[in-house]
C-alpha positions in Angstrom: 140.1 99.9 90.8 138.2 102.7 89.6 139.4 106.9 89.3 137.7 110.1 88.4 140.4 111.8 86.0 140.3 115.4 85.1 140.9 117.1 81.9 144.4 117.7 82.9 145.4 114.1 83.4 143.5 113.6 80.0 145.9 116.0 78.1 149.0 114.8 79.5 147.9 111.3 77.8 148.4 113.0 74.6 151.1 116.6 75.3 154.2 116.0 76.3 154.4 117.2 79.6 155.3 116.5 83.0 154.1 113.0 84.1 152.4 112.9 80.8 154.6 108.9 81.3 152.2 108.8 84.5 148.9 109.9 82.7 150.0 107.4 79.7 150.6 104.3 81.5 146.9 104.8 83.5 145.2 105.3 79.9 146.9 102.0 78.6 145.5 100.4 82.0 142.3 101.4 81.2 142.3 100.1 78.0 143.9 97.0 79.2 140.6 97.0 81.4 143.2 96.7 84.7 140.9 99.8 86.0 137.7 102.4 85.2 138.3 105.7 84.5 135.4 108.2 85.2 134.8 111.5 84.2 131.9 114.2 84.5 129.9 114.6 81.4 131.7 117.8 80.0 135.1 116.2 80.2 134.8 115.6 76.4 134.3 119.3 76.2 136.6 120.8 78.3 139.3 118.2 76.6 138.1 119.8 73.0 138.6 123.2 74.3 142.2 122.6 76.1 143.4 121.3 72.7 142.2 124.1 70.5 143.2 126.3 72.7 146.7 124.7 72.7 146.4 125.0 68.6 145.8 129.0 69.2 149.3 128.9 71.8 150.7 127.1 69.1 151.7 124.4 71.4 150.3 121.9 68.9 149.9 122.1 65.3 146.6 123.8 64.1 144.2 120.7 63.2 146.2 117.8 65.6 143.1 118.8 67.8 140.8 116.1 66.7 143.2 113.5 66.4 144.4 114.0 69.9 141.1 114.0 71.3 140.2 111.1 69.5 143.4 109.5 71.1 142.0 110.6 75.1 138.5 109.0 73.9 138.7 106.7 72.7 137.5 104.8 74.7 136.3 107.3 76.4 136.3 107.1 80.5 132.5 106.8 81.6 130.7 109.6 81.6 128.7 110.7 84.7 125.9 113.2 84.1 127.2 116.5 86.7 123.3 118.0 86.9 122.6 116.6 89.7 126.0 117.8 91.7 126.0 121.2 90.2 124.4 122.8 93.2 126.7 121.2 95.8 129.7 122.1 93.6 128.6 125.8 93.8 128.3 125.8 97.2 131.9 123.5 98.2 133.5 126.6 95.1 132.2 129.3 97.2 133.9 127.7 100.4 136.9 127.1 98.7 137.8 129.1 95.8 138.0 125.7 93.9 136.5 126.0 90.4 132.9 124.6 90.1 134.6 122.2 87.4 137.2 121.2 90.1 134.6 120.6 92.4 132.1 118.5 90.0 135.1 115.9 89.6 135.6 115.6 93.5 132.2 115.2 94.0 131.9 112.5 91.0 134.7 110.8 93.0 133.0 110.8 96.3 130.0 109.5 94.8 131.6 106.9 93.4 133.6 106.2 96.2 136.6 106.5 94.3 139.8 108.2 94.4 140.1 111.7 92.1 143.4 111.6 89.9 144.6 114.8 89.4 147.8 117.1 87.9 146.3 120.4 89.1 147.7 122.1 92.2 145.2 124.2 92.8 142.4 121.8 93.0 145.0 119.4 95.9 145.9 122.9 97.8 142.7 124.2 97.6 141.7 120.8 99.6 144.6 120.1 101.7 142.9 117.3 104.0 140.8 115.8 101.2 142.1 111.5 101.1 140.2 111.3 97.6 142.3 113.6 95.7 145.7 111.9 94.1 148.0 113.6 92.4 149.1 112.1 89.5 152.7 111.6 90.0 151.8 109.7 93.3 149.6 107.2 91.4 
């Protein structure tokens, strides 16, 4: 079984948060090598900006950052280059109000022919009818 994850379902594996239990027990399967986690190829980035920016909130203490990430990425889902689906994602944000990050990890998961695992409400109501998109508690 294979599964685009998000940067949200990446920080719950290491912030104490709801279903971050759900997020946890997926990483350890992928480690385990029970499934493939898949990720565009910012996901690194956008997890590196979450927890610095959870260091300013003072959410986590300043310098955890890099050990956390290093925790979420090691090993690090594969990485998908999203050139190539920008333009699409563009277009399917305009449509939907989605963010063209939201939209690059649902088109990943469609071209992978995978499901999209996912904590963030916006991105399932923003696609009410889309069968690729899990949410993580339902995983």
């Amino acid at each position: 079984m294979k599964y685009v994850v998000d940067a949200n379902v990446g920080l719950k594996m290491v912030l104490p948060e709801a279903d971050s239990a759900k997020a946890i027990e997926l990483q350890e399967r992928f480690r385990r090598g029970e499934c493939r986690l898949l990720a565009p190829d910012f996901f690194p980035v956008e997890i590196g900006h979450a927890l610095t920016r959870a260091e300013r909130k003072r959410i986590i203490p300043i310098g955890q950052s890099a050990a956390l990430f290093d925790s979420i990425v090691d090993p690090c889902p594969e990485l998908h280059p999203s050139m190539p689906l920008v333009s699409r994602a563009i277009e399917m944000s305009s449509q939907s109000r989605a963010s063209v990050f939201d939209c690059l990890y649902l088109l990943l998961a469609e071209a992978e022919d995978c499901a999209f695992v996912t904590s963030d409400r916006k991105i399932v109501s923003a696609f009410p009818d889309e069968s690729r998109i899990v949410e993580l508690t339902r995983l």
